[in-house]
C-alpha positions in Angstrom: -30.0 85.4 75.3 -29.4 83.5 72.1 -26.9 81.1 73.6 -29.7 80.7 76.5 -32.6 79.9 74.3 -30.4 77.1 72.2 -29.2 75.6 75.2 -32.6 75.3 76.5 -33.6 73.7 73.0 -31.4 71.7 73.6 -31.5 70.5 76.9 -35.5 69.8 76.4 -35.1 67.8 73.0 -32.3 65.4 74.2 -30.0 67.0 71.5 -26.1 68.0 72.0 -25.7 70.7 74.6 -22.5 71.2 74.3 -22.3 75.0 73.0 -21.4 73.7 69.5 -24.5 71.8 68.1 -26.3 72.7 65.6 -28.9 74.8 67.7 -26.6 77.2 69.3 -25.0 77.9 65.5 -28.3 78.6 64.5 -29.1 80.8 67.6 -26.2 82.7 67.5 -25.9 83.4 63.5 -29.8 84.6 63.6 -29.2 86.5 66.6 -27.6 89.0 63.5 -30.4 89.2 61.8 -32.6 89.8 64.6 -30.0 93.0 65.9 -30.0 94.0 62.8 -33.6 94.3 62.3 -33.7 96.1 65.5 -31.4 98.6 64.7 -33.3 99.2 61.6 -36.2 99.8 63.5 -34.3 102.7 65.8 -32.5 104.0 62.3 -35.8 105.0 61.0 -36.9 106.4 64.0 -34.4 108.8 64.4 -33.8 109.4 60.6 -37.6 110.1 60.2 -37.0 113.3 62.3 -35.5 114.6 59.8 -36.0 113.2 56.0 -39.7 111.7 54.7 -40.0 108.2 55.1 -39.3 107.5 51.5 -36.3 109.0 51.4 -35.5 107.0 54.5 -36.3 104.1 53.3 -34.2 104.7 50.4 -31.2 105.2 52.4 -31.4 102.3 55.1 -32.3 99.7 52.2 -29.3 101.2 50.2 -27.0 100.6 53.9 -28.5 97.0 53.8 -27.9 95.5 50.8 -24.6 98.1 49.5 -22.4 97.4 51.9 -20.5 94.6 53.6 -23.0 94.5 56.4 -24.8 92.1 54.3 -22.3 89.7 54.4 -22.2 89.3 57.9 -26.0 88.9 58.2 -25.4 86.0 55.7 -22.0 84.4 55.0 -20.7 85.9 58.0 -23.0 85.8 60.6 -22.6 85.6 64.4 -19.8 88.0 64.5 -20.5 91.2 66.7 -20.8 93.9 64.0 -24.7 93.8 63.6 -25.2 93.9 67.3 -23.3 97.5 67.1 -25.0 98.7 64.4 -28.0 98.3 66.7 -26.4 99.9 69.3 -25.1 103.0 67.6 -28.9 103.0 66.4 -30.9 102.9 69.4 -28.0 105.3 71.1 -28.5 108.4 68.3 -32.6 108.1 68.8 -32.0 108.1 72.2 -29.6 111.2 72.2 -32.1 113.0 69.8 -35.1 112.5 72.2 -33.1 113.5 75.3 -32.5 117.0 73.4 -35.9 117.0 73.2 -37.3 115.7 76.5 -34.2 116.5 78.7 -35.5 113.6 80.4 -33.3 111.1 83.5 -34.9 108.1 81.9 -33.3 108.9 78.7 -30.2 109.9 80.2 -30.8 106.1 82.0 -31.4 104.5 78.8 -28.0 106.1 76.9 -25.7 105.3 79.9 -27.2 101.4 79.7 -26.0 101.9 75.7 -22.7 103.4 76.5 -21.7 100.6 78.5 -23.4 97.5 76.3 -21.3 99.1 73.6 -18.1 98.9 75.1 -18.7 95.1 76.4 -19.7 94.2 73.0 -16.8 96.0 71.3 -14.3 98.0 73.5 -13.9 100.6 70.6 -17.2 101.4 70.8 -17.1 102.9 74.2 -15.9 105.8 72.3 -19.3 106.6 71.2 -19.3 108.2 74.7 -17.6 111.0 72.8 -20.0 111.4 70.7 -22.7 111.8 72.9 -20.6 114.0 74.9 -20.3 116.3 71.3 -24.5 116.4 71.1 -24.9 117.3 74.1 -22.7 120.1 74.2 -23.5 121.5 71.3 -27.2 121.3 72.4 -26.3 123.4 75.3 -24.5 126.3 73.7 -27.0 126.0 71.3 -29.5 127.3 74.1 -29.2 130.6 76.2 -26.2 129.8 78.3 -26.4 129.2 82.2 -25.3 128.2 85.3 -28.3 126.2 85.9 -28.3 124.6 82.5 -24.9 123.7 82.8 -25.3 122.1 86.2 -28.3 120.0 84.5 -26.0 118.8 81.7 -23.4 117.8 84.2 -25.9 115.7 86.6 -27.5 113.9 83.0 -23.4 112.8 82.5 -23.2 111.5 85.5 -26.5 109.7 85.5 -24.9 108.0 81.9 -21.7 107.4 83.7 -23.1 105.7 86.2 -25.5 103.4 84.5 -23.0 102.9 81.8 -20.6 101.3 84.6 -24.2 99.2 85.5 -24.2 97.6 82.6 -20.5 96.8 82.9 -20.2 95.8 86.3 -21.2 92.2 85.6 -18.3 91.9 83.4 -15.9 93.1 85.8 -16.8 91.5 88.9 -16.1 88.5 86.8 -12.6 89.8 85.7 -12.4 90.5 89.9 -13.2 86.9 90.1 -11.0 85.3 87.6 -8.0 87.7 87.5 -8.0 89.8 90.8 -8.7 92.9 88.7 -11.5 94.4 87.7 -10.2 95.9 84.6 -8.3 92.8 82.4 -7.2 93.6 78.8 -8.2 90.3 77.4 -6.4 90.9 74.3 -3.3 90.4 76.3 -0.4 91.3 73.6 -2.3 92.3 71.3 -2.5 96.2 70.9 -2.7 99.7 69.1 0.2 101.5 67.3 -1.3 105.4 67.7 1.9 106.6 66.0 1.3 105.0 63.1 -2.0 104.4 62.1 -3.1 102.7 58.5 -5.5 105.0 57.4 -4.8 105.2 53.9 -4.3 101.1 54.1 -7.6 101.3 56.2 -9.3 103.4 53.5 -7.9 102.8 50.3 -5.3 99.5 50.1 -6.1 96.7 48.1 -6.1 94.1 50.7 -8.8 95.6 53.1 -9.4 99.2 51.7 -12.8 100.2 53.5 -13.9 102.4 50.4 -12.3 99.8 47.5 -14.8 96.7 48.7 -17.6 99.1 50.1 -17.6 102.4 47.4 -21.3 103.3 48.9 -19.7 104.0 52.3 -17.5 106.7 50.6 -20.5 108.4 48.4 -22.7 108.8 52.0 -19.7 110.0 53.8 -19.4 112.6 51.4 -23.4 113.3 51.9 -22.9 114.4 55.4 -20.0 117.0 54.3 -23.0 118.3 52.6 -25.9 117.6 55.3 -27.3 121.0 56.1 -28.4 121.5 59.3 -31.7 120.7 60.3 -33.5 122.1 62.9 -31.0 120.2 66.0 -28.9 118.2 63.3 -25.9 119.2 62.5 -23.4 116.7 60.7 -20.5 118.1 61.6 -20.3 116.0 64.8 -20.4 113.3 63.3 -17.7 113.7 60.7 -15.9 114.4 63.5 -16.3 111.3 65.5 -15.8 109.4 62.6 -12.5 111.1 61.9 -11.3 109.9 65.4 -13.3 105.9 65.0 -11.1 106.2 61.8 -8.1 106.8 63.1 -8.6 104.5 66.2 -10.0 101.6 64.3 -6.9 101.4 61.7 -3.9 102.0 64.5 -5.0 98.2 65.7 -2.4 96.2 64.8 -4.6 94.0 62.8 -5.5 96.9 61.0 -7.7 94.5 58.2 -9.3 93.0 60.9 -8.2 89.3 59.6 -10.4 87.1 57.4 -12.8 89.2 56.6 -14.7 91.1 53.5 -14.3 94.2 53.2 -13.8 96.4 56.5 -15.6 94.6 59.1 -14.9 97.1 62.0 -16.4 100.1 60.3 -19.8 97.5 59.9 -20.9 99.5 63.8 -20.6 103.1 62.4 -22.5 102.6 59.2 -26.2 104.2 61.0 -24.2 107.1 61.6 -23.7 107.2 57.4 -27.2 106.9 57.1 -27.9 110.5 56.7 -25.7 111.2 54.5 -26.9 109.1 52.4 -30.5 110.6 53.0 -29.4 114.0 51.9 -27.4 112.8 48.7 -30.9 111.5 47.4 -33.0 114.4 49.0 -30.3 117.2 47.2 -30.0 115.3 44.2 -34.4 115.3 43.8 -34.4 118.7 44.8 -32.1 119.7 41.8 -33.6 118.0 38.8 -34.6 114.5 37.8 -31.5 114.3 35.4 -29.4 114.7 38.6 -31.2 112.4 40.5 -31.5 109.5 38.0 -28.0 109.7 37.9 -27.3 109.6 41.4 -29.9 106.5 41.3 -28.7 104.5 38.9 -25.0 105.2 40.4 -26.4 103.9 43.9 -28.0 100.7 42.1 -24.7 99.7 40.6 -22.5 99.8 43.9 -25.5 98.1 45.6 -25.2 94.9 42.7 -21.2 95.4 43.2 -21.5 94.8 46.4 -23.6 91.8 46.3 -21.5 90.6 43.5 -18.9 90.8 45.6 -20.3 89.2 48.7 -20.8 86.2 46.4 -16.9 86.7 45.6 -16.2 86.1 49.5 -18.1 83.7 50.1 -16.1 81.8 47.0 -13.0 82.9 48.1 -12.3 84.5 44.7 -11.8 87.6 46.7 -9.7 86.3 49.0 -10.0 86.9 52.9 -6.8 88.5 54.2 -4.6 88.5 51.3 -5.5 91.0 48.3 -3.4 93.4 46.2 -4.2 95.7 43.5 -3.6 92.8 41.1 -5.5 90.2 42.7 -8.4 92.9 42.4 -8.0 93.4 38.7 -8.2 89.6 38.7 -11.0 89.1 39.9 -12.8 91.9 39.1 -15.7 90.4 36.8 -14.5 86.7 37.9 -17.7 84.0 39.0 -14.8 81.0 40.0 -11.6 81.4 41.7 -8.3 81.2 39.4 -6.2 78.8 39.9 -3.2 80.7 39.4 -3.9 83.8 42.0 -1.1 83.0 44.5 1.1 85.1 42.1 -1.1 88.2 43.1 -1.6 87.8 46.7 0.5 89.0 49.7 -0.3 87.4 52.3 0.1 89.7 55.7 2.9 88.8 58.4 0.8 88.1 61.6 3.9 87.9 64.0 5.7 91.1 62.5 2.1 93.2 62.4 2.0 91.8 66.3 5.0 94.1 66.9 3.7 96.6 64.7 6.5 96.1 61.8 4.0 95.2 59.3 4.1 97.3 56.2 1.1 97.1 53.3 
């Protein structure tokens, strides 16, 4: 809708419509912020089911501005990570009010979800697992029946089918172009399940998602200790993000190119959300000590992060090519040295193509 509006713009004032002028740049990189605000909107929805709103608050300003999320409502805008945020948003309020409603249009509206996420980003399709987890547990969570069960299985299929709705644009143009209605665009490009990065993923210099975002690693620890909550149970989560982990790092471009930070994880982060939440609701609940020092521990990571988003956008961290020393480096650095080819190691795109690359 973006692209639409700018080529409009552009068509009306005489200006470049090429798909490359300035008003589709603009378009498109505010288009981030405008998902991105959405999904905010849905976050706080569904997390104000279950934390006060200032607690909330707390937590989704903390997701904004401590993580790399930031960067690609600024520096990197236009990429799809913002629109999945929203998604993953809009599709766990959704969820939450279906266990409350058990209503088709809900059951509507999450299939329509399902399948935006996976045009958007193909990984993403495997929130349907997720959703699948909820459910379930919400119905051996009530008194067990055939008829129950038989209503679970006709809300799938209601998602199934609208999630292939809002796909089936998308593949009758595949139909159109390629003869086939599934086309792995990609082309060579693929995973390596036996494999996978995940220490790399989570820990390496170069692109270690808990290195260049530490506040992602403090609120996944805050679901291991999310209690449940009337319906909410954490556990589910940890558990989809277990397999999103391991998925996301057996791509063969397992740091995601020139990037900051880990860019793919970017979708997941409203699922941290509430972990988050209940790090800062515990940590009142014990004693202001405790919580002033989980406060002023959160503040810090939020100002390392935007340090380092400045660092990006400088190139002083650089973009695909980071080591442990090129870290040290430029840990407290405000202008790139000169002399930091000596620390890189740059990655060997046709080798990590075959899946021969090694950290």
């Amino acid at each position: 809708p973006f692209f639409v509006l700018a080529h409009g713009y552009a068509l009306l004032t005489g200006g470049s419509a090429s798909g490359f002028s300035e008003p589709y740049q603009f378009a498109i990189q505010f288009s981030s912020l405008f998902y991105f605000v959405l999904g905010v909107f849905f976050l706080w929805k569904f997390m104000r089911l279950f934390f006060s709103d200032t607690i909330n608050w707390l937590a989704i300003l903390c997701i904004t501005f401590g993580t790399n999320v930031f960067y690609y409502l600024t520096v990197g805008a236009g990429l799809s990570h913002p629109v999945g945020f929203f998604l993953y948003s809009s599709l766990l309020f959704y969820v939450f009010k279906w266990r409350d409603t058990k209503a088709f249009k809900q059951s509507i509206l999450i299939g329509l979800i399902i399948g935006f996420m996976a045009l958007v980003r193909p990984i993403n399709a495997l929130a349907s697992v997720l959703v699948f987890l909820l459910l379930l547990n919400d119905f051996f969570k009530n008194k067990f029946s055939l008829t129950g069960f038989s209503a679970l299985v006709r809300h799938l299929f209601v998602m199934a089918v609208f999630a292939l709705l809002a796909m089936s644009p998308q593949l009758v143009y595949w139909k159109f172009a390629t003869g086939h209605f599934f086309f792995n665009s990609y082309m060579e490009e693929g995973f390596y399940f036996s494999h996978p990065h995940l220490a790399d993923g989570l820990f390496g210099f170069r692109k270690g998602w808990f290195i260049y975002t530490p506040l992602a690693l403090i609120a996944t620890a805050g679901l291991f200790f999310n209690k449940k909550e009337g319906r909410f149970s954490s556990g589910y989560i940890l558990l989809f993000l277990l397999l999103y982990v391991y998925v996301c790092f057996s791509w063969w471009c397992w740091w995601y190119g020139g990037s900051f930070g880990q860019r793919a994880m970017i979708d997941v982060y409203p699922l941290l959300t509430p972990g988050l939440a209940r790090l800062f609701k515990t940590s009142s609940e014990k004693s202001k000590v405790v919580f002033r020092a989980v406060a002023a521990a959160t503040v810090l990571l939020v100002l390392l992060n935007l340090f380092q988003t400045m660092q990006a956008k400088y190139n002083i961290i650089h973009y695909d090519s980071m080591t442990r020393e090129a870290y040290m480096d430029a840990l407290f650095r405000t202008t790139k040295n000169p002399d930091r080819e000596k620390f890189l190691k740059h990655p060997d795109y046709e080798k990590a193509l075959k899946g021969e690359h090694e950290e």
